[in-house]
N, C-alpha and C positions, 0 to 999 in steps of 0.2 A: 455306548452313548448313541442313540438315536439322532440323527441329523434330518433334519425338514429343509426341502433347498428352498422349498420359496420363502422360508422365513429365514434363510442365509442369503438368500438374494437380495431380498427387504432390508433386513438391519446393514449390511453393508451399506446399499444406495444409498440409505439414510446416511450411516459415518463416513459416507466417500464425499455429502452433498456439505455435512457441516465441516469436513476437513478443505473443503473446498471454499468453499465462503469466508472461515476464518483465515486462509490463508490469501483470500480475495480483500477482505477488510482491514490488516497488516500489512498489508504491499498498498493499497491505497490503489488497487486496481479493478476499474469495472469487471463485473461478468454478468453475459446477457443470458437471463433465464432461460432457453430452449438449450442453448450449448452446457448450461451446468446439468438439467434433466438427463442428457446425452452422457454427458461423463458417467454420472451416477448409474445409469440404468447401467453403462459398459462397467463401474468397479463391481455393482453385484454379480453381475456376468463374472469375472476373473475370479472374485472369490470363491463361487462356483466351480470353477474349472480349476481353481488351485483345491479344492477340497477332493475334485474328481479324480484327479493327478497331481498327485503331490509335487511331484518335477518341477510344476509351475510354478509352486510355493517357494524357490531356492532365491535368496537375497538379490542375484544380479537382474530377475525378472522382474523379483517384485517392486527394484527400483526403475526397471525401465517402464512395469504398469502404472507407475504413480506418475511419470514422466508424462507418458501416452495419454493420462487421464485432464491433466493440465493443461495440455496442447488439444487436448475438447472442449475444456472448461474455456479458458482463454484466450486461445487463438495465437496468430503470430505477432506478439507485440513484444516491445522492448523490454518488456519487463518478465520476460515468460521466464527466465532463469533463476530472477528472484524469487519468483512465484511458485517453481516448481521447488524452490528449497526451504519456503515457507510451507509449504504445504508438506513437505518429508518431516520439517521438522515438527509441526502439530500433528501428523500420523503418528508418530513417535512417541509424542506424551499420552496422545489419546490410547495408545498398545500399553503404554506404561502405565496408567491410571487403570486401565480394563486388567490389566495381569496384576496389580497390586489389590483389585478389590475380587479378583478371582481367588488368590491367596485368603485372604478375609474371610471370604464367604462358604471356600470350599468348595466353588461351582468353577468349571472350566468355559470362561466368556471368549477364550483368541481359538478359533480355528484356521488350519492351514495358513494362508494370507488373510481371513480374514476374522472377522467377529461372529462369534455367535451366542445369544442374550438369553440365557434359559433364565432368567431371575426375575424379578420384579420389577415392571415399568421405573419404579424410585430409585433403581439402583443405577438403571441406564440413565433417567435424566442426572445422577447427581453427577456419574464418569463425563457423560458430556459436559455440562458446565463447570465440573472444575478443570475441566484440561481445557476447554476455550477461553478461562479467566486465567491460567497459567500462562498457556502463549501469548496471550497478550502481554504480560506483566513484565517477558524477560526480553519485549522489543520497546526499548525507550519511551516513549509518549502516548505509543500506538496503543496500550492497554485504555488509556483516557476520552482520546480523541479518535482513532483509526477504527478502534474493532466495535465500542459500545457502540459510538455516534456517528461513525463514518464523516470524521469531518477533516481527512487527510488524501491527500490526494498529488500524485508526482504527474507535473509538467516538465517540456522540454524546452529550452529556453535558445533561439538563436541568436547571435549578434555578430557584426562585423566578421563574419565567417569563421565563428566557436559555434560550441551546444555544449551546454551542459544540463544535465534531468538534476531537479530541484523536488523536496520533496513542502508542499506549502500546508498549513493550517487553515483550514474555512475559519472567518472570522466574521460574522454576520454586522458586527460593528466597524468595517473597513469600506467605507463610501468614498475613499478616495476620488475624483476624477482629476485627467488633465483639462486645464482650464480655459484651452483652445477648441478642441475636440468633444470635451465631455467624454472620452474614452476611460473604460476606469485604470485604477492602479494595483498592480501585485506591491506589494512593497517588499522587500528582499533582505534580508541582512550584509552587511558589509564584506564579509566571505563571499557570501552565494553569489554578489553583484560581481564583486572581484572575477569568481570564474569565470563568469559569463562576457566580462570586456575582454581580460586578458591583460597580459603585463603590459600592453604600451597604453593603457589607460587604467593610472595609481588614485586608488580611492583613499584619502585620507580622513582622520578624522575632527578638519575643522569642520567650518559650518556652507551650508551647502552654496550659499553665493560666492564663497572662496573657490572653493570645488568650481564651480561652474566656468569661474574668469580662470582659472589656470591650465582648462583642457586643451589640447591641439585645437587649431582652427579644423583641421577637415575631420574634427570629430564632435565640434563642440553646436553643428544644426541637429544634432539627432538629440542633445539635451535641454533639459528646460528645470524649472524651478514650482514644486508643487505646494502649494500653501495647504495649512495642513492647522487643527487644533487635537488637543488628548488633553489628558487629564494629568494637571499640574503645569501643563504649560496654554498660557492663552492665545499662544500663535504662534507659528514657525513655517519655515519650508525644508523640503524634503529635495534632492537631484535627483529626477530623475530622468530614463532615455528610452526611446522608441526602438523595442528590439526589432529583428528580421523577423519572426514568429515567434509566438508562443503555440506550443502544443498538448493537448492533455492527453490522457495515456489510452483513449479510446480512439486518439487521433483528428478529432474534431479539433476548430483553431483559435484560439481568441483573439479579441479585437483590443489591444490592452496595452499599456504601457508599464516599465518597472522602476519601481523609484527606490532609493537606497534608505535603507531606513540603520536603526541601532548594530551593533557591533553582533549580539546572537538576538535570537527570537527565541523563545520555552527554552531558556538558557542551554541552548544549541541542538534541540531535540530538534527544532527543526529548523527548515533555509527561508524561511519567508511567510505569510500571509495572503490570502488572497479571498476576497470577500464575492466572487461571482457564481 
């Protein structure tokens, strides 16, 4: 078999850029173009150098290149863990789909560590797009919202000296604001709020002016009461309370308040809504 490195160089970048993205679009974490470029040009590089020396090719590398590749793609954020195990696990299906349709075909598409396409442009877009609508499919909601539409995305939530990372729904119909400030509103489900106060403030499920008169005094200036309409009800209010920060997963902060809404959200696919 003839091997072509710049066309092992190529088709790699390329499955290193879309394993990178779809595992960027499933975690619901930024990645800024010139650092994905970067990863991608370094996995054609490795797969090269694992076709050059097979040595390179052996299981504990080629999880530590997938590793290295992440921490270019992404950077040092909170979510690099996740992201690097999203990313092994859609490498995985994308090797599975590329060896299942090399079986089919009779042509050998996995080299060394990496990929090599001797077939027909159609055979490569079909491997890619079924193994990027797989991985989407076997992470909860994310096939819907996260990977098609990119409309998931994980903040970090602080209050009364907690954090907990929230993972929210863009909801373009969520206009919420507080009615003092005009600041808008995440709205939370009753879990995700809970983690975020902590047990010495119990979120129940009367209605929110009960909530509000039953808080401790030296916690009950940080809430307030959001009036609010939806569909089937023609008015209501929402508790909610002005965290210590909110943070999104690129680090930037927002200016926002979270209000406690229904018991789950996407019947628990996800912790909340947020319309900014």
């Amino acid at each position: 078999m003839v091997i072509y490195w710049d066309v092992l160089f190529g088709v790699n970048a390329l499955m290193d850029g879309v394993s990178l993205l779809a595992a960027a679009r499933l975690g619901g974490v930024p990645v800024k173009r010139g650092r994905l470029v970067l990863a991608c040009l370094a996995g054609g590089a490795y797969a090269v150098c694992a076709a050059m020396w097979p040595v390179a090719a052996v299981l504990p590398l080629r999880l530590l290149s997938g590793i290295g590749l992440c921490a270019l793609a992404f950077g040092k954020t909170r979510a690099l863990v996740r992201s690097c195990c999203l990313y092994i696990l859609v490498s995985a299906m994308f090797a599975g789909m590329a060896a299942a349709l090399g079986v089919a075909s009779g042509r050998r598409l996995l080299y060394g560590a990496g990929y090599y396409f001797a077939v027909p442009l159609r055979t490569l877009l079909l491997a890619a797009t079924v193994g990027y609508a797989v991985s989407g499919i076997l992470l909860r909601g994310d096939a819907q919202h996260g990977v098609l539409r990119c409309e998931v995305e994980r903040v970090t939530i602080r209050c009364f000296g907690r954090e907990a990372q929230l993972r929210l729904l863009h909801d373009t119909g969520n206009d919420l604001t507080e009615p003092v400030s005009g600041r808008p509103a995440i709205v939370l489900d009753r879990a995700a709020a809970q983690a975020v106060l902590g047990s010495g403030i119990r979120l129940t499920g009367q209605n929110a002016a009960a909530q509000l008169a039953a808080l401790p005094p030296e916690a009950a200036a940080r809430f307030g009461l959001l009036p609010y309409r939806a569909v089937g009800t023609e008015a209501g209010l929402l508790l909610y309370f002005r965290p210590d920060t909110v943070q999104r997963a690129d680090g930037s902060l927002l200016d926002c308040v979270c209000a406690v809404g229904p018991a789950q959200i996407g019947r628990g696919a996800y912790d909340g809504l947020i319309g900014i």
